[in-house]
Every structure is written in C-alpha cells, then in structure tokens.
C-alpha positions as CSV (number, residue, x, y, z in Angstrom):
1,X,-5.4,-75.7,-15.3
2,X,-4.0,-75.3,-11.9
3,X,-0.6,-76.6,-11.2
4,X,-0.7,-80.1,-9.9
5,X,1.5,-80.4,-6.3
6,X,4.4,-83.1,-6.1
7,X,2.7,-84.5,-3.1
8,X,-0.5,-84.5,-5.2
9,X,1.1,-85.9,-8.1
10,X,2.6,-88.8,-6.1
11,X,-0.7,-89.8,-5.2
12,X,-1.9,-89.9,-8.4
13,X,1.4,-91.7,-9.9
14,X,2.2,-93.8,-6.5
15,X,-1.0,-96.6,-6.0
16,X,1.1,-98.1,-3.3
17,X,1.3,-94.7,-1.6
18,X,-2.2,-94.1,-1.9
19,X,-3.3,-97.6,-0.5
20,X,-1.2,-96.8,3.0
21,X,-2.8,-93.6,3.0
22,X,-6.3,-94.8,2.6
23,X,-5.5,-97.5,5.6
24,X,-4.6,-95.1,7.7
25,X,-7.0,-92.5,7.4
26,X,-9.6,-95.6,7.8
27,X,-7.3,-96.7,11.0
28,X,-8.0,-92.6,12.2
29,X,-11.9,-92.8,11.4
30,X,-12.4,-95.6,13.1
31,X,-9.9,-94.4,16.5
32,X,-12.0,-90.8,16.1
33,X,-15.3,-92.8,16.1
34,X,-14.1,-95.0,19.2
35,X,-13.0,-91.4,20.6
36,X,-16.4,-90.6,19.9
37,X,-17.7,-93.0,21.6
38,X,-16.2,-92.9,24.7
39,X,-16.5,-89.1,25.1
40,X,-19.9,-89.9,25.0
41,X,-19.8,-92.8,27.5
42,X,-17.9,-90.8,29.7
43,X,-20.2,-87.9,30.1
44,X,-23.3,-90.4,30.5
45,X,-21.3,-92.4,33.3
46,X,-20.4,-88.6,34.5
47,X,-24.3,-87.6,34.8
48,X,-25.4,-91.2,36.4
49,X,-22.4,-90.7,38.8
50,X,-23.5,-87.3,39.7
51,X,-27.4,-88.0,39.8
52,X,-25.8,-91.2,42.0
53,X,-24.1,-88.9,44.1
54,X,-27.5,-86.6,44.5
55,X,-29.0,-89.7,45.4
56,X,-26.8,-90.7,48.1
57,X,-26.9,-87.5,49.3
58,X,-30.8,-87.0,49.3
59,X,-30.9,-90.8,51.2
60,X,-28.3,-89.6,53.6
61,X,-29.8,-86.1,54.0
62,X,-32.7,-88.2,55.0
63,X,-31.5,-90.6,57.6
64,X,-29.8,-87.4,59.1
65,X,-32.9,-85.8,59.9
66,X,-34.2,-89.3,61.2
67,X,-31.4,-89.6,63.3
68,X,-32.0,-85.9,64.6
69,X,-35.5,-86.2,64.9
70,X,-34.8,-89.4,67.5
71,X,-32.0,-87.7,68.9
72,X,-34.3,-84.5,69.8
73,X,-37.5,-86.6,70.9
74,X,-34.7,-88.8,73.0
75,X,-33.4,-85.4,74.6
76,X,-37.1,-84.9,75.9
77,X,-38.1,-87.6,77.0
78,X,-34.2,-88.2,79.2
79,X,-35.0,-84.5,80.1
80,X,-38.5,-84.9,81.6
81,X,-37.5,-88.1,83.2
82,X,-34.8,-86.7,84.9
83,X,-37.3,-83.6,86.1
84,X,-40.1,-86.0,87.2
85,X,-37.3,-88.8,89.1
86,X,-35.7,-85.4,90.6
87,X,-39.1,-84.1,92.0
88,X,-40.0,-87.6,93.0
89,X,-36.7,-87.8,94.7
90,X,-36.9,-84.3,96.5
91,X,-40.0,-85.5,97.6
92,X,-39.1,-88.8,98.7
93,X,-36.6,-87.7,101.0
94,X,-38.1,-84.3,102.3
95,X,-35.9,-82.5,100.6
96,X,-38.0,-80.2,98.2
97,X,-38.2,-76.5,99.4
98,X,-41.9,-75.9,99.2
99,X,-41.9,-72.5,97.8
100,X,-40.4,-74.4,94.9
101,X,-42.6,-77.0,94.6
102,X,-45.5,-74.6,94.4
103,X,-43.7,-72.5,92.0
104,X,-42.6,-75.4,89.7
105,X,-46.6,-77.1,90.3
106,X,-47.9,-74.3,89.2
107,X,-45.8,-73.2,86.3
108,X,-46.7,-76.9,84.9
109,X,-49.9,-76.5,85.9
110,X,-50.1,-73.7,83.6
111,X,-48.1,-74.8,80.5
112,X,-51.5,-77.6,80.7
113,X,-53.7,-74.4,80.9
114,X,-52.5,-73.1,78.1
115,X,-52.3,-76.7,76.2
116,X,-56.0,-76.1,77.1
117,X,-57.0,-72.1,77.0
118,X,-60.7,-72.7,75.1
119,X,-61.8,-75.4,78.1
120,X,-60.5,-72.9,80.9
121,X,-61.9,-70.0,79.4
122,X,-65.4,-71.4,79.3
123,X,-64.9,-72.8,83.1
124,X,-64.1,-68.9,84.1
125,X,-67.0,-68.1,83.1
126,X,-69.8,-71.0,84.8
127,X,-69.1,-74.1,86.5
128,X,-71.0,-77.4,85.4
129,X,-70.0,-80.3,87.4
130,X,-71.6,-83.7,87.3
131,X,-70.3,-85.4,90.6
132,X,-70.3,-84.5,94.3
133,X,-67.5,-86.4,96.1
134,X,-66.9,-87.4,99.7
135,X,-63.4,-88.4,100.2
136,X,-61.2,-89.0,102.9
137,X,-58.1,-86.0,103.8
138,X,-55.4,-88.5,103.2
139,X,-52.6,-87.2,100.7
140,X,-52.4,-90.3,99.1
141,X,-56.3,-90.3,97.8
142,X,-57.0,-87.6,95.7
143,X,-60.3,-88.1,93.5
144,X,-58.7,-86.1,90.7
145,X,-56.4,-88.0,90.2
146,X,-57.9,-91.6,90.8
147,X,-60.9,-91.1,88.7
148,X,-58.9,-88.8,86.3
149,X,-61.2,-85.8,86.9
150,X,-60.8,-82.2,84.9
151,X,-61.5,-79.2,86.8
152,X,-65.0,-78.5,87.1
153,X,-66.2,-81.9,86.6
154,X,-66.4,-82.4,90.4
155,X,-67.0,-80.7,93.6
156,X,-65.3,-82.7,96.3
157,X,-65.6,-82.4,100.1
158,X,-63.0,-83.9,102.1
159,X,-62.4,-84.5,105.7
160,X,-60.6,-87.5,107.9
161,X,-62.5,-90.7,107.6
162,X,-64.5,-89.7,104.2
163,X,-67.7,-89.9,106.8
164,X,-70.6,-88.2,106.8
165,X,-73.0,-87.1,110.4
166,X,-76.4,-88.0,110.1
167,X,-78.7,-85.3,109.4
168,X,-78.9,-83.2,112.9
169,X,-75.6,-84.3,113.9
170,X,-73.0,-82.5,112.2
171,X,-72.2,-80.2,115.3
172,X,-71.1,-76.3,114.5
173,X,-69.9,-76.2,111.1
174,X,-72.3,-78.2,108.5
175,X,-70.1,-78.4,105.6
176,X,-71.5,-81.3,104.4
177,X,-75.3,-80.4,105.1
178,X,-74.1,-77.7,102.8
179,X,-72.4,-79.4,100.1
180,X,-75.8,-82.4,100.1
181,X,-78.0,-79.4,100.1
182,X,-76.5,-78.0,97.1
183,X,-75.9,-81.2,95.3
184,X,-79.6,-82.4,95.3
185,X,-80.2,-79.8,92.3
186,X,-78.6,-82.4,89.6
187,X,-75.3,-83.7,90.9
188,X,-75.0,-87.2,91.8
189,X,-73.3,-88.3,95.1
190,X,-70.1,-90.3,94.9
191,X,-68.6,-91.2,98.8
192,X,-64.9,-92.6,98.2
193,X,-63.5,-95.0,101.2
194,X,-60.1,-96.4,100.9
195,X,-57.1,-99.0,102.3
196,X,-54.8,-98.2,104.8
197,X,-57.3,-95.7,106.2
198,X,-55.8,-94.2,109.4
199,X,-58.9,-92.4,110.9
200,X,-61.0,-96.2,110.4
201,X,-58.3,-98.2,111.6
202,X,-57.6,-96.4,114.6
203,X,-61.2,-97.2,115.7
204,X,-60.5,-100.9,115.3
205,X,-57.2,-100.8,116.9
206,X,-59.1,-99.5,119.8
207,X,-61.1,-102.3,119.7
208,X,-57.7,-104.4,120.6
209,X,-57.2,-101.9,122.8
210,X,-54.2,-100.5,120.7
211,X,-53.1,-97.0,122.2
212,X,-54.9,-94.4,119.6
213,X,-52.2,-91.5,119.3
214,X,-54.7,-89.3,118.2
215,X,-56.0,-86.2,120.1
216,X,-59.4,-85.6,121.6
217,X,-60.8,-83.3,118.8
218,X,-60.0,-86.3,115.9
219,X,-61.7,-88.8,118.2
220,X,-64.9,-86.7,119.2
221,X,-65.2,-86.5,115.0
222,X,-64.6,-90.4,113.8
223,X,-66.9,-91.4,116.8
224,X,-69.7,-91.4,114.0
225,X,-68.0,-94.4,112.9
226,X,-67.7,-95.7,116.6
227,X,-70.9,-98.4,116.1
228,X,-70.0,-99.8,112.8
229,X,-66.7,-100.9,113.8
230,X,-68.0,-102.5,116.7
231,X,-70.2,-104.2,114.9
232,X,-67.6,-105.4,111.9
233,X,-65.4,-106.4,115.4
234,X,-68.5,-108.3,116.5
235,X,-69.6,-109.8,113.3
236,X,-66.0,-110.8,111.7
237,X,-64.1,-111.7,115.3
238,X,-62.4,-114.8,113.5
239,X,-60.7,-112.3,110.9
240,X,-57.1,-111.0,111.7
241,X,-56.9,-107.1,112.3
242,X,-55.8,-106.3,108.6
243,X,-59.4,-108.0,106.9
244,X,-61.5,-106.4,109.6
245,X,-59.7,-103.0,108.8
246,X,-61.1,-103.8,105.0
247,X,-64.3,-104.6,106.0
248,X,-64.4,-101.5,108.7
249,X,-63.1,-99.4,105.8
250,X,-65.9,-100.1,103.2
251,X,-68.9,-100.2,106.1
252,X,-68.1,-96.8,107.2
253,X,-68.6,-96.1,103.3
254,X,-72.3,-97.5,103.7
255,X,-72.3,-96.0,106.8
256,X,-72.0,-92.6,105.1
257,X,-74.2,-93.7,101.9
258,X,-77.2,-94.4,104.4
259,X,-76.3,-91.0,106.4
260,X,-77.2,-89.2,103.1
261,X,-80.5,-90.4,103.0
262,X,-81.3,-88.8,106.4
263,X,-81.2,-85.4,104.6
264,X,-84.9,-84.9,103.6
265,X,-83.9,-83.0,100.6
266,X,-81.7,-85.8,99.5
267,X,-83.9,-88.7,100.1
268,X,-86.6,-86.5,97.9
269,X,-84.2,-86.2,95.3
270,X,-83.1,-89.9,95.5
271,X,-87.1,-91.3,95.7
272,X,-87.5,-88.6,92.7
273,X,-84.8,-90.1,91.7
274,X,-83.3,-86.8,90.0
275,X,-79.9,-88.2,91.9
276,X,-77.6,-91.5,93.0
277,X,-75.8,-92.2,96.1
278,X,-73.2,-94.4,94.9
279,X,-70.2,-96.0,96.8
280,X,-66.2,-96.6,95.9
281,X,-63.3,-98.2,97.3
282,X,-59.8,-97.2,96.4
283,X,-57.3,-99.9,97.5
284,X,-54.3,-98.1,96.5
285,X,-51.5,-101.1,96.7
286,X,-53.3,-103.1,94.2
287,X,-54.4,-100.3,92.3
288,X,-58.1,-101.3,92.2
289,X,-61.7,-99.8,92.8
290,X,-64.6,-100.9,93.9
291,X,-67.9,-99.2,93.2
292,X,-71.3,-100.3,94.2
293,X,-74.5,-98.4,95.6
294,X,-77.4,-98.8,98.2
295,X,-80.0,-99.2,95.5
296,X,-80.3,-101.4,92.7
297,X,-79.6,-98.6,89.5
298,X,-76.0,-99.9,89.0
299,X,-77.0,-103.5,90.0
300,X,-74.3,-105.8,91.8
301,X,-71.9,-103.1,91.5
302,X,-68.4,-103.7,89.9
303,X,-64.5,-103.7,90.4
304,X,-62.0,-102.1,88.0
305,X,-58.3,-103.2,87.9
C-alpha cells in the first residue's frame, strides 16, 4: 500500500479541515462557472457590438453615397445653370463673340446628335417631313422651337411678314411657288403669323400716317398685305392701334391661306383633298397659339395655352 501523505492523512483524520475545504472548492466552482459565464457574455456582446458596428457602418456607407449622389447631380444642375444664365447674359447685353456662340451652338448641338445617332443616321439618308411652314423672318419666332419640331419633320420657308404673293405675282425669285409646288405631293401647309409683327404693323402705322423707317425694297414686298390692312383700318376704326395690329396680324395670315389656293396645283390637291391649308398665331407675351383653317376639317379651330 502506498504511503499515505500528512496532508492526505489530515484530511482523512481532520473532518473540520475537510468541511472548509469542500466550501471553498464549492465557493471556486461556482466563481469559475460565473467566470464562465461572463467570458461567454462578453464574447456575444463583443460579436453584436461588432455586427452593430458593421451595421452603422453599412447605414453610414449608405447615406454617404446619398449624400454624394445629391451633391454630384447638384454640381450639374448649378453648372448648366450657370452656362445657360451666362449665354443668356452674353446675349442679353451683346456681349457674346459670335464665333463662340456658333462654336459652343454647335458643339451642343452635337452632344444631342450623338444622344440621338440612330434618328440622324436614318435622316442622312432620306428626308420625310409631314409639314410645310410659312413663317415670318423675325428671330423671336422660330417654328422649331414653338411647335417643338425635330429635324426633318418640317420644311419651313421664311420671309418678313410670313405672306405669301398670289399665284402670278411673286415677281423674280418664286421661292414660295417653289416650296407650294413641292408640298402638294403629301405635305400639309401650315402659315404661322404672330404679335408684335414689325413688317404688319408698319403697314398700319402708315395708315396713322406714322413715318415707316423701312426702305423701298421692304415696302415694294409687304405691299401684298397693303389691302387687308386697309380694310382691318376700315372695318375696326373704333379699336386703338395695338387691337387692329392683332387683327391686321392674323388677316394677313388668311390673307396668305387664301393666296395658296390660287396655285392650281394646290387648290387640286386641297379639293382632292390629299392636303390642308391650316392657320396659327403665335402671340409670344402670353405664350399662346392659335390655330384655325379656311375649311371646315379642324372645325372652329382652337387655342393652346
């Protein structure tokens, strides 16, 4: 039998002894377990702090490229409104150089070209246009731009007064005889008037025998307005020059609507109905148009604000 130790021995012989020493060994489980415990607590609150952290992060990381994102699309917008208000200022006050502003025109025009390469390609190639438009010379009335018109939706004749000579009568060079001649084949015939009309109104100022500042050659052309605005004098004497300008403005339209028909070839294709004369009125403070016609296809006609 192996030798028994004096430590062991006083175990064995000392119950006392042995009590404390159960006690504490019981007091050390139960610290070990708490230790235990909390090592264990600690690495779960360590992972939830971390996966909080990666959380916070990700929601952060997210704003930030919200924020970004704004802060970008902000840049281009205060960017192209400080190009378009600096263009509209140069222009304002006659300062732009025009060599730039056909360089910078252009080189917009053809970032849209490219936004738009397929429709371009297919216009190189054949034309297809579904309006012929008379329209007055005045910078201020383009019917591109009013009627929002792509390229080769519209061929568009334009001259000072948006009139048209009766058949016989337009002189030397019978650019419109031309353009009618080739828009009886399918297009239909769109004559723009418009406010503040300088060529119309200067025939009415005439008539209250306001000096015309205007040279021979522009009053030999607008005299094929010369009869209607007597008669719009005649008819509306009560009115004050500003409404018999209006009413001048959008008779000379007629005027050029009824001029149309004394094409042969056009009034065939009108009777045959294979094309419309149709009339519009830009009035460019309020923003408005007016479209009617001479027959009764678009009934009383219409006005779009």
């Amino acid at each position: 039998m192996e030798k028994v130790t004096c430590m062991e021995e006083s175990f064995v012989h000392c119950p006392k002894l042995e009590h404390f020493a159960f006690k504490r060994l019981e007091k050390l489980l139960v610290i070990c377990k708490e230790w235990e415990e909390l090592k264990i607590k600690e690495r779960e609150l360590k992972m939830k702090l971390e996966l909080k952290v990666e959380l916070v992060d990700l929601k952060l990381h997210k704003e930030w490229e919200e924020i970004k994102c704004k802060r970008e699309a902000c840049e281009m917008h205060l960017h192209a409104e400080f190009e378009d208000f600096r263009m509209k200022a140069e222009f304002v006050g006659h300062a732009i150089n025009p060599i730039v502003k056909i360089k910078s025109g252009f080189l917009k025009f053809k970032m849209h070209f490219e936004e738009e390469k397929e429709y371009y390609e297919k216009l190189v190639e054949c034309q297809k246009p579904k309006f012929l438009i008379f329209s007055c010379c005045n910078s201020r009335v383009d019917p591109f731009k009013i009627l929002n018109l792509e390229l080769g939706e519209a061929i568009v004749v334009r001259n000072v007064g948006n009139l048209i000579a009766e058949y016989g009568e337009e002189g030397s060079c019978p650019s419109n005889h031309a353009a009618i001649e080739y828009a009886v084949k399918e297009l239909q015939i769109l004559v723009i008037g418009h406010n503040n009309c300088d060529a119309i109104q200067s025939l009415i100022k005439v008539q209250h025998e306001q000096k015309s500042h205007f040279s021979e050659h522009f009053k030999n052309w607008v005299k094929i307005a010369e009869h209607t605005c007597e008669q719009v004098k005649e008819l509306h004497s009560s009115k004050n020059l500003d409404e018999q300008c209006t009413l001048c403005e959008k008779e000379c339209v007629n005027l050029s609507m009824h001029n149309v028909l004394t094409y042969p070839f056009a009034k065939e294709a009108v009777a045959a109905r294979k094309i419309s004369v149709r009339a519009g009125y830009y009035d460019m403070r309020k923003c408005s148009f007016d479209r009617w016609s001479l027959d009764t296809i678009d009934g009383e006609g219409e006005t779009y604000h």
